[in-house]
C-alpha positions in Angstrom: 0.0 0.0 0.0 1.2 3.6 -0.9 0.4 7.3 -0.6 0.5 8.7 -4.3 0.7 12.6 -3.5 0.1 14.3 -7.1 0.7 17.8 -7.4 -1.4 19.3 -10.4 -0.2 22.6 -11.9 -3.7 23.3 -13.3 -6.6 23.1 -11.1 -8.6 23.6 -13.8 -7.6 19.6 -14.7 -9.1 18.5 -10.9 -12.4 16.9 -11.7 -11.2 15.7 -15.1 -8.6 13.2 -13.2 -11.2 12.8 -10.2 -13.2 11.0 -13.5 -10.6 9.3 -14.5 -9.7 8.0 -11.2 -12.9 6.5 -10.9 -13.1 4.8 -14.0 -10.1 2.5 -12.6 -11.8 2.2 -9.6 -10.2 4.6 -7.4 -13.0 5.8 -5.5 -11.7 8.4 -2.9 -9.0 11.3 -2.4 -8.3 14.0 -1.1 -8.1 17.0 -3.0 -6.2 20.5 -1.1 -5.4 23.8 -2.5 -1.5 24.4 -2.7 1.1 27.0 -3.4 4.6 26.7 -5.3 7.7 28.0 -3.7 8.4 30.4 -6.6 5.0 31.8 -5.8 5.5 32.5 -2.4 9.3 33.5 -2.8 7.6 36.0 -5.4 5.6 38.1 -2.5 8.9 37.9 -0.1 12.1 38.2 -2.6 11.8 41.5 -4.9 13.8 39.5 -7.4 10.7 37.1 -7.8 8.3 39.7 -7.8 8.2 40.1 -11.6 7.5 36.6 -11.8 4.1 37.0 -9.9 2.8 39.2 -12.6 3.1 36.1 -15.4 0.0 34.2 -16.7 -3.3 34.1 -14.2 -2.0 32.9 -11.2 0.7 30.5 -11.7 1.3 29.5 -8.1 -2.3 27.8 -7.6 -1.9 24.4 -7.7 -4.0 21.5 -6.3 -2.5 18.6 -4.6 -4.0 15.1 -4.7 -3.5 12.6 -1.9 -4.6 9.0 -2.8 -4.2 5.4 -1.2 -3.4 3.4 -3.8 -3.0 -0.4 -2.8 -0.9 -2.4 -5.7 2.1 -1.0 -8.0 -0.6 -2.2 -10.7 -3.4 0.8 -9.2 -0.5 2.9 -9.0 0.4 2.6 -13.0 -3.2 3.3 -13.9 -3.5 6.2 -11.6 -0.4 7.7 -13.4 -1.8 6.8 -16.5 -4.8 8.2 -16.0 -3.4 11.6 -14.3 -1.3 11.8 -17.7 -4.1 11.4 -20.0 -5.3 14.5 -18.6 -2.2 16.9 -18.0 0.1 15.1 -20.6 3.3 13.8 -20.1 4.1 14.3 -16.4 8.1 14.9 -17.5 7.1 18.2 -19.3 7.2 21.6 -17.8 4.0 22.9 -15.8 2.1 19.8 -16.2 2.7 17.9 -12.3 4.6 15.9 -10.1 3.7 12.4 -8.3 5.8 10.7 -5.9 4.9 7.7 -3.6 5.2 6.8 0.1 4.9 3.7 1.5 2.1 3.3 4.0 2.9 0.9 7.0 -0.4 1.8 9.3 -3.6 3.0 8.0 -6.8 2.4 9.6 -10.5 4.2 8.8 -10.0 2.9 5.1 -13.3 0.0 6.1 -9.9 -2.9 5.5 -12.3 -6.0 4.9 -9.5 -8.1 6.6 -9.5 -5.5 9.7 -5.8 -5.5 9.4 -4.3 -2.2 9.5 -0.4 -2.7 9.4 0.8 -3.4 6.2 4.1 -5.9 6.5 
């Protein structure tokens, strides 16, 4: 079991993976509003500050946290994230990294086994 943490440049692309995600059968995450670095560095550093002024809003991002429970789940989330924002190795598109998960319990485990060896 993993935590896939997916940070989406373009919140605009949200529900669009939230539909894709349940397609493969990835019924629940967590969805939070998020800030970049270079976005906050641009209100605190004047050297930044002309960066602030490009595009609407840049910094907004949104940032996905799912449970995903075989490397198999994992490759369709990432597929499915990608059909969406395109290739996740070009500029402004995301990021997803994994954790692994060795306790999690309130997930309704059928086994009622919460640690993961």
């Amino acid at each position: 079991m993993k935590l896939m943490i997916t940070i989406i440049n373009n919140p605009d692309y949200i529900m669009d993976i939230m539909d894709e995600f349940y397609k493969i059968d990835i019924k629940g995450s967590t969805v939070m509003d998020s800030v970049g670095m270079a976005h906050m560095m641009a209100y605190h550093v004047p050297f930044f500050a002309r960066f602030a002024e490009m595009g609407d809003d840049p910094g907004r991002n949104k940032t996905i946290f799912t449970v995903v429970q075989t490397d198999d789940c994992l490759e369709k989330a990432i597929h499915a994230i990608e059909k969406v924002v395109g290739d996740l190795n070009q500029p402004d598109t995301g990021v997803v990294m994994t954790l692994p998960i060795d306790y999690c319990k309130g997930m309704g485990s059928p086994e009622g086994n919460e640690k993961v060896k």
